[in-house]
C-alpha positions in Angstrom: 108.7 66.8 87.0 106.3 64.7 88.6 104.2 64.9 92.1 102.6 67.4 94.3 104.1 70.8 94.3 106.5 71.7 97.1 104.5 72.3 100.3 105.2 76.1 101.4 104.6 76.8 105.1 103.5 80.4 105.9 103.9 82.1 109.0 102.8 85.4 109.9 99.4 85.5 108.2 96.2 85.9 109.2 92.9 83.8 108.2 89.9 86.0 107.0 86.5 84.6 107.4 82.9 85.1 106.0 79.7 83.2 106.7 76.5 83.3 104.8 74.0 81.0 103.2 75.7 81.2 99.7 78.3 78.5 100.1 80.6 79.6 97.1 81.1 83.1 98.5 80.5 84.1 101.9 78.1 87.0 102.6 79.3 88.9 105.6 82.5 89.1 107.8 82.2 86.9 111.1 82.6 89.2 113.9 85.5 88.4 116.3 85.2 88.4 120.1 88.5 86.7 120.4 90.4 87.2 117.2 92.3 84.5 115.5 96.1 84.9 116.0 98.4 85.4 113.2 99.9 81.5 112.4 103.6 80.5 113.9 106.4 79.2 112.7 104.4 76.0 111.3 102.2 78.2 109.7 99.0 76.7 112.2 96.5 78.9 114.0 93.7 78.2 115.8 90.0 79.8 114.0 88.3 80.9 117.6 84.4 82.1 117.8 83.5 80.0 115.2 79.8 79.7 115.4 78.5 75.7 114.9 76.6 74.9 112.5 77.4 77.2 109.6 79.4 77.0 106.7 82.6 79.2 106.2 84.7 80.4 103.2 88.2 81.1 104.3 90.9 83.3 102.9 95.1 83.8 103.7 95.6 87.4 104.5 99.3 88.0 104.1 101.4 91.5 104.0 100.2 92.9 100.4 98.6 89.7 99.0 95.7 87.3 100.1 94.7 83.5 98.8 93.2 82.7 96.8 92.0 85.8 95.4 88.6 87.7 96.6 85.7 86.1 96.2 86.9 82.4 95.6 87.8 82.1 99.4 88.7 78.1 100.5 85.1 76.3 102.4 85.2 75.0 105.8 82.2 73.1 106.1 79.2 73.3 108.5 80.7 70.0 110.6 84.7 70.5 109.8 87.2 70.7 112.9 90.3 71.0 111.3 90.9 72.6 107.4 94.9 73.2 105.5 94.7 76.1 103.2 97.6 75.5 100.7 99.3 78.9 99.2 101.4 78.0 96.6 104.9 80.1 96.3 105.0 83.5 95.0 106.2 83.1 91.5 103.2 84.3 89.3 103.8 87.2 87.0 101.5 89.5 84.3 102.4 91.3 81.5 100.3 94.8 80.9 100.0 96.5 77.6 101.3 100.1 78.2 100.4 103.6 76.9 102.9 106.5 77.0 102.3 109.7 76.8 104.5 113.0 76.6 107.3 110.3 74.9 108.3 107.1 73.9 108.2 103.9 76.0 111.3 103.6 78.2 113.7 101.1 77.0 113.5 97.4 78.1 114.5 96.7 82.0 113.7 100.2 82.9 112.6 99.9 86.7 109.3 101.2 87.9 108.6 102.3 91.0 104.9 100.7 92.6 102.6 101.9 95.1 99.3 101.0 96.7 96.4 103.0 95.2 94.3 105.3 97.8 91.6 102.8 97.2 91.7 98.9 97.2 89.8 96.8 95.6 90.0 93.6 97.6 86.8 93.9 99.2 86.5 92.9 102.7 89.9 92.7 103.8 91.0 96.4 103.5 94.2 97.9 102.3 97.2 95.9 102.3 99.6 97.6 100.9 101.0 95.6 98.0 102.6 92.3 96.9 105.7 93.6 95.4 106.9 97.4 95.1 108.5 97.2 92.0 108.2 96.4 88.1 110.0 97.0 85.0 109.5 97.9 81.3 109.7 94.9 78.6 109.1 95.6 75.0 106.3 98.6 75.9 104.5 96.7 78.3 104.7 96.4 82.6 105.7 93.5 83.7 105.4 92.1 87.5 106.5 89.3 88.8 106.9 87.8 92.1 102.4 87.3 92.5 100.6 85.0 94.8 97.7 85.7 92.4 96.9 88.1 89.6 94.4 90.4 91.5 96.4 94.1 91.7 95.8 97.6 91.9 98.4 99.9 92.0 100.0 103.2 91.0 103.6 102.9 88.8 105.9 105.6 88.6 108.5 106.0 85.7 112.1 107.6 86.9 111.1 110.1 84.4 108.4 111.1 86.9 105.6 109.7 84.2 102.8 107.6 86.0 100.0 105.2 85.6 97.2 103.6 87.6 96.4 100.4 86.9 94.0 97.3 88.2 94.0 93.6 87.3 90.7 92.3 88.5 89.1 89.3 86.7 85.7 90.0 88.4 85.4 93.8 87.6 88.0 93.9 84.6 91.6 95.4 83.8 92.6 99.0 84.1 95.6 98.8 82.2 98.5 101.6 82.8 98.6 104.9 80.5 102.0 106.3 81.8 101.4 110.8 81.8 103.2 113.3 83.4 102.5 113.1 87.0 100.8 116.8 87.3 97.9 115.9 84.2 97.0 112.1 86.2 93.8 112.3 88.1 90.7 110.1 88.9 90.8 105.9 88.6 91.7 104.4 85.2 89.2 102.6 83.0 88.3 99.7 83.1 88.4 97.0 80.2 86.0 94.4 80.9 86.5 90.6 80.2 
């Protein structure tokens, strides 16, 4: 198959914006007098308050995911009236290596429950819950599937009542999940660096 991928129009979202003299990432939120609706049916919005004369880094902020992934945020140069972001489809999906503990890996298809972790690590744009609340067991590892991009952080419950943390995070490295009985998990997992 041949050509540019199907276009996917995206309503609902909102558009985050940074400004700062470091052109590949922004440095600091733009402060909003007159916010920037969510975009319509089209998936257009208008960028109000938009100070002349500076570059800006833009970034989709959708329910649980955002585009393209912190700190790689789309430039709208200093000059620029008009910009498209393009979010491709969610279809992306990432296999973790597992650790159980207090038994033996569930058997293959086993669902798994996901939740957001108390703390996020998407930076500027707060907690957004997540991409997709549910996983399932394949050959001892987690697997997710339905992702905008790879960046997650979440909590995974077992219907044994066994749970995990975990964090994918190419900038700060992966947490990956070491399933325990729910009353022994505290703190935030370990990170493996890249």
């Amino acid at each position: 198959m041949s050509g540019r991928p199907k276009v996917l129009v995206v309503a609902g979202v909102r558009i985050g914006r940074e400004t700062g003299s470091d052109v590949l990432h922004g440095e600091a939120l733009v402060d909003d007098p007159l916010p920037t609706p969510p975009t319509d049916a089209a998936g257009r919005t208008i960028l109000r308050s938009l100070p002349s004369g500076l570059p800006f880094m833009l970034t989709v902020v959708g329910d649980g995911w955002i585009w393209p992934p912190w700190r790689s945020a789309l430039p709208l140069g200093a000059v620029a009236d008009h910009v498209r972001l393009e979010v491709p489809p969610a279809t992306g999906a990432i296999r973790l290596a597992a650790t159980f503990v207090d038994g033996p890996p569930p058997p293959d298809g086993t669902a798994v429950t996901l939740e957001p972790r108390e703390e996020d690590d998407r930076g500027f744009w707060g907690a957004a819950g997540l991409a997709v609340s549910s996983a399932r067991i394949e050959r001892g590892a987690l697997v997710l599937e339905g992702l905008r991009n790879e960046q997650v952080s979440a909590i995974a419950r077992l219907p044994d009542g066994r749970m995990a943390r975990f964090v994918v995070d190419h900038h700060m490295g992966d947490a990956l999940p070491v399933f325990v009985p729910s009353a022994a998990h505290a703190g935030s997992p370990r990170r493996r660096g890249r």
